[in-house]
N, C-alpha and C positions, 0 to 999 in steps of 0.2 A: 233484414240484411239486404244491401243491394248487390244487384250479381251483374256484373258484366256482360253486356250483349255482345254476340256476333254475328253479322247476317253472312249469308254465303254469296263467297268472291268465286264467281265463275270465268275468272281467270288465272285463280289458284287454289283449285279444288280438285276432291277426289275423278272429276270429267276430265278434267285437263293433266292428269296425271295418264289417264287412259288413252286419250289423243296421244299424250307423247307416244306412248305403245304401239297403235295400230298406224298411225303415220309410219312408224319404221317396219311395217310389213303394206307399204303402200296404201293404207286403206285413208282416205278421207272423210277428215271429223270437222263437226259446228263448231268445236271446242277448240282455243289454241294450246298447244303441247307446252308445257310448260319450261322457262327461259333454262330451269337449272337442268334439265335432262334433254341436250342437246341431239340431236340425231343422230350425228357421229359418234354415239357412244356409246349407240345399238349396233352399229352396223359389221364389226368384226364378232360379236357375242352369238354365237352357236345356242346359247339357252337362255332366253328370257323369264324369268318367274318372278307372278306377283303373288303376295301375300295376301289374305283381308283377315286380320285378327275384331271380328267382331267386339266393338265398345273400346277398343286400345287409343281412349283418350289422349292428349296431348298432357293434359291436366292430371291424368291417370298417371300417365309416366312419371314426371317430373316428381309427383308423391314418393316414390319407391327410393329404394337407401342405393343409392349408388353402386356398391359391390354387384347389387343384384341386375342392376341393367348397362353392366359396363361395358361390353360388346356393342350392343343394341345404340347406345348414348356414343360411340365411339364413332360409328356407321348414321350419325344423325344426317339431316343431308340437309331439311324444310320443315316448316310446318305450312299443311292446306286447312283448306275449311270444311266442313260437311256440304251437305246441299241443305235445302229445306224440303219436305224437314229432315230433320238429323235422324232419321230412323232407318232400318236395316231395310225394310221393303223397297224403300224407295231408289236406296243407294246402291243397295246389290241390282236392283232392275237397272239404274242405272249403269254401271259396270257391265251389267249385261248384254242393254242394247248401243250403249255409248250416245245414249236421249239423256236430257234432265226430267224431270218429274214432271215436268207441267206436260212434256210431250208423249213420256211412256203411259203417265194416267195412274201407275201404282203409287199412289199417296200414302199411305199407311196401312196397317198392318189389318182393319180390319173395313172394308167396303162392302156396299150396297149394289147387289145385281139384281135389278129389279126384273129381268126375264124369270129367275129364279124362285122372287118373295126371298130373297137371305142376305143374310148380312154373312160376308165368306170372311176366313182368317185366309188372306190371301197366297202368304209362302205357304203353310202346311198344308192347304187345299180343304179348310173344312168350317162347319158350320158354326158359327160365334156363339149360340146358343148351347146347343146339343154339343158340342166336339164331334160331332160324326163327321167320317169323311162324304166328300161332296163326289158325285157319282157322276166321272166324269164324262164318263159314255153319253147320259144324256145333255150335260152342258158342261164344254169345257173351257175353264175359265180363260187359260190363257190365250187359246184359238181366238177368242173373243177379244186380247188385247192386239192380234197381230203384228206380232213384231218378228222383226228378224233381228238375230243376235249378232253380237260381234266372232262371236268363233266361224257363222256362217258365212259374213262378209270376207273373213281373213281366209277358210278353204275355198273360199272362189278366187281368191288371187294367188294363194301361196300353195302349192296342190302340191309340195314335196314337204313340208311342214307337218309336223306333229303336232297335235294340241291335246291336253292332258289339264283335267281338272281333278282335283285332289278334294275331296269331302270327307267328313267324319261317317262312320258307318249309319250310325240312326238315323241321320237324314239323307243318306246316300241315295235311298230310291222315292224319297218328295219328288212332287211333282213340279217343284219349284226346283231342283237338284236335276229333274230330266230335262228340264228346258235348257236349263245351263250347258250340260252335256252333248246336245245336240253337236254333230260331227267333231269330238273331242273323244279321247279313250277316260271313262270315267274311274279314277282309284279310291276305293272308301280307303278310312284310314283309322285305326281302336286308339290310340293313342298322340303323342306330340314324338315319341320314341320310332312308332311306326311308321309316321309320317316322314320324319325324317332319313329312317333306315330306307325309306321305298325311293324315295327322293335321290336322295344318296345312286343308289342301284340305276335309277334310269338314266341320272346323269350319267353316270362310269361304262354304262354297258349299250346307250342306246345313242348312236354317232349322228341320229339324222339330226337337223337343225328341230326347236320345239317352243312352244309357246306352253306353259305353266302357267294354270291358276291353282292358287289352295286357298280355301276357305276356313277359317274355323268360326264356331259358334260362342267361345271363350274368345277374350273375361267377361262377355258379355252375359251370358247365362250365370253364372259364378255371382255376379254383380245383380243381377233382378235380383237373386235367391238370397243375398248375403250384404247387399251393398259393396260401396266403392271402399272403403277400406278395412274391409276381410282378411285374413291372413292367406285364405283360397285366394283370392287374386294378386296379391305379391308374389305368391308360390307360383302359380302360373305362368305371370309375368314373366320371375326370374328363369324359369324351366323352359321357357321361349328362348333365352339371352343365351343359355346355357348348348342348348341344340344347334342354335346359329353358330355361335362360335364352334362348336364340336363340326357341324357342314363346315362353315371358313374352312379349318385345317384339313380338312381333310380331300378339301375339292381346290386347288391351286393351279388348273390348266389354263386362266386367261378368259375363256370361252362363254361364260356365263356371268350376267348379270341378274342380281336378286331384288327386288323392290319390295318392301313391306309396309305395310297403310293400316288403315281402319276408316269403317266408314261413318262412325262417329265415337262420341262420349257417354256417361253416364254422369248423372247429377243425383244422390239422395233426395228421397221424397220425406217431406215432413209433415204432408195430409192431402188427402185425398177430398174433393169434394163431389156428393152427391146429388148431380142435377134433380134427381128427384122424390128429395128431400127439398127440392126450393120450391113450394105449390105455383107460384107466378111463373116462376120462369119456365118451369116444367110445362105450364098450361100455355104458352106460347107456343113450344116447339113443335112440327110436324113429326119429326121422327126423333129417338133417341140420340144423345151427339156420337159421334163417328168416326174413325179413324183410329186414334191411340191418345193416353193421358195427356198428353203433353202437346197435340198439335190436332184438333177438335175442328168437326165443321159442324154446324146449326142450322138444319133447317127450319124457316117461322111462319108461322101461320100468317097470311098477310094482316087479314084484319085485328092483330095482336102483336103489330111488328112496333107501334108505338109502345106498349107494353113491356116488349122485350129490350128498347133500348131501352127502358127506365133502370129494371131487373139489373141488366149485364151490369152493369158500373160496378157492383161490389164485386164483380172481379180483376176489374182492370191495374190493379197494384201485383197482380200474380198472371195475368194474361195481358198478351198483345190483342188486343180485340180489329180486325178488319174486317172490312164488306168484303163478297166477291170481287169487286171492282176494285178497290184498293190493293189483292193481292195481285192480280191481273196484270195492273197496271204498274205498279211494281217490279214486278217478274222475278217475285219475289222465290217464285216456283221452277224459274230460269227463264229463258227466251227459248223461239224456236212457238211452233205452230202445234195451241194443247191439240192433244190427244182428245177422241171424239169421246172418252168417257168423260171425261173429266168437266163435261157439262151435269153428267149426272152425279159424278160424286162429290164435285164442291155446291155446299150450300146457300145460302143468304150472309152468312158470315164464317169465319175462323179465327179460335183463339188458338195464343203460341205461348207456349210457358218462358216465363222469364223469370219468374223466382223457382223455390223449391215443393209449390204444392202439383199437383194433379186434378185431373176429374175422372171419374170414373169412368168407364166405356165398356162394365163391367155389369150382364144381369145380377140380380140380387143376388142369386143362388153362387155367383164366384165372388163375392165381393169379399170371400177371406184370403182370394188370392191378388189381391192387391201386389207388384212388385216393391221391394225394398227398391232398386235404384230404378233409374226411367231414362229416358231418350226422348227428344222428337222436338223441344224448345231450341230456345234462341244462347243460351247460358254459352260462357266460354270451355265449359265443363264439358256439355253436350257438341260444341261445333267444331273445336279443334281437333284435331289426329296429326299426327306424327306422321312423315317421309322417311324409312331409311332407305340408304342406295348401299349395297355390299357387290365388289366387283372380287369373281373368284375365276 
């Protein structure tokens, strides 16, 4: 089957949606605001709130029976693209510090901190092998990427502003959930009911001006565990369209604008391959490949890099295969000045899924947890998300 490519338009992507936001609390971004979300359409809106419904594909949408997302499909505004890659780490860091990838340095979901000797799962904060968490007293990851967030840029100019991020409770105190919170008031949140009732209440009862983030981890979770067309994730879906409409009606002051995104897609997996199960290819590589299924660095032995172009070819019908230099130059990972990690965590080459298989980046011992659905290629599946714009 051939699938559709999309590479990411960093002039209408989930950066440039962000831009538009922090431009209308003065702050300046690399990134241009995009044309449909004009400045003056922030500037009378007392409450700003963005969504990120993890994995709320473009492609995902479009599947669901009408009835079920007819608010949502009512409130369409755009569609953006992901970044590269299309994965949550990279795109929530993104969102975070208002950098593209290549400059925050968080590539994917699972990297190499060689102070350590580990390979870390970067959001949860722990060790790829073991699941143990990583101890942060004696190294902490994020200190080490150095970043300043956007919440921090936005209370240095807006110092009568609220800022309020809304998380699901189970990951409410990650250590990827404390960074985000950083001078915001943090609200976990058990359900899309309590999210909504809490929402509801701040708006109605709290008059200062405010900036709103909510996060959720759905459909995106729902979709590893089940795939992309589950009857859990239409339910969800619809239980999203459902909530919005019920906020619509019942919030009608003018005063707030709502934005809702995702920061990528998901695409079913139809097989998984095991680097090492390939003995050639396998005996090239310096380290195990890296990152996530679907968007893979390789580091190569030099004297066995003749070798390993031989090998790579039987992947090139299910991978985009490039050198360092080819994504670089490219800027395929964005523009802007990498990030000093990012010498250590891109390797001699990167594959990028463009059909529907995987590789595993999975020790032996998880390899039955394989995900039903994936992220992190070039597929139209995995790069589009949906814009809506609800003014209440």
């Amino acid at each position: 089957m051939q699938y559709k490519l999309v590479y990411p338009n960093y002039q209408n992507c989930v950066l440039n949606l962000l831009s538009s936001i922090v431009n209308s609390y003065g702050i300046p971004s690399s990134y241009s605001p995009l044309p449909c979300l004009p400045l003056e359409g922030f500037s009378k809106k007392k409450n700003i709130i963005l969504i990120l419904l993890d994995g709320l594909g473009e492609k995902l949408l479009q599947k669901q029976k009408p009835e079920q997302v007819d608010f949502i499909k009512k409130h369409y505004l755009t569609t953006l693209t992901s970044l590269c890659p299309s994965t949550t780490t990279s795109v929530l860091s993104s969102i975070l510090t208002g950098l593209s990838p290549i400059e925050h340095g968080a590539l994917g979901w699972t990297l190499f901190f060689k102070e350590c000797y580990q390979f870390l799962d970067f959001l949860p904060l722990i060790d790829h092998n073991s699941h143990q968490p990583l101890n942060s007293l004696q190294f902490n990851i994020y200190e080490q990427m150095n970043w300043k967030t956007i919440s921090q840029q936005i209370s240095g100019l807006q110092k009568e502003l609220d800022q309020f991020y809304f998380v699901e409770e189970h990951i409410a105190h990650s250590g990827f959930s404390r960074i985000s919170s950083i001078n915001t008031h943090l609200v976990p949140y058990h359900s899309l009911q309590d999210l909504f009732f809490q929402l509801k209440k701040l708006i109605q009862n709290n008059s200062h001006f405010k900036f709103i983030y909510i996060y959720s981890s759905n459909p995106d979770y729902i979709q590893h565990n089940h795939g992309t067309n589950h009857h859990l994730v239409s339910d969800y879906i619809s239980s999203v369209n459902d909530e919005l409409k019920k906020f619509y009606q019942d919030n009608q002051s003018g005063e707030t604008l709502l934005l809702l995104t995702a920061d990528h897609g998901l695409l079913n997996i139809s097989h998984y391959y095991d680097l090492v199960q390939d003995k050639k290819l396998f005996q090239s590589l310096i380290l195990p490949p890296i990152f996530e299924p679907r968007f893979l660095t390789l580091f190569i032995k030099p004297h066995r890099m003749d070798q390993f172009k031989g090998e790579i070819l039987k992947y090139q019908n299910d991978f985009v295969i490039l050198s360092r230099e080819e994504v670089l130059d490219q800027n395929l990972l964005g523009s802007g000045t990498p990030h000093p990690r990012v010498d250590d965590f891109i390797g001699d080459y990167l594959l990028i899924g463009n059909s529907d298989k995987g590789i595993s980046t999975y020790p032996p011992s998880k390899s039955s947890a394989f995900p039903v659905a994936m992220h992190g290629g070039l597929t139209d599946e995995e790069m589009l998300v949906p814009l809506i714009k609800i003014d209440l």
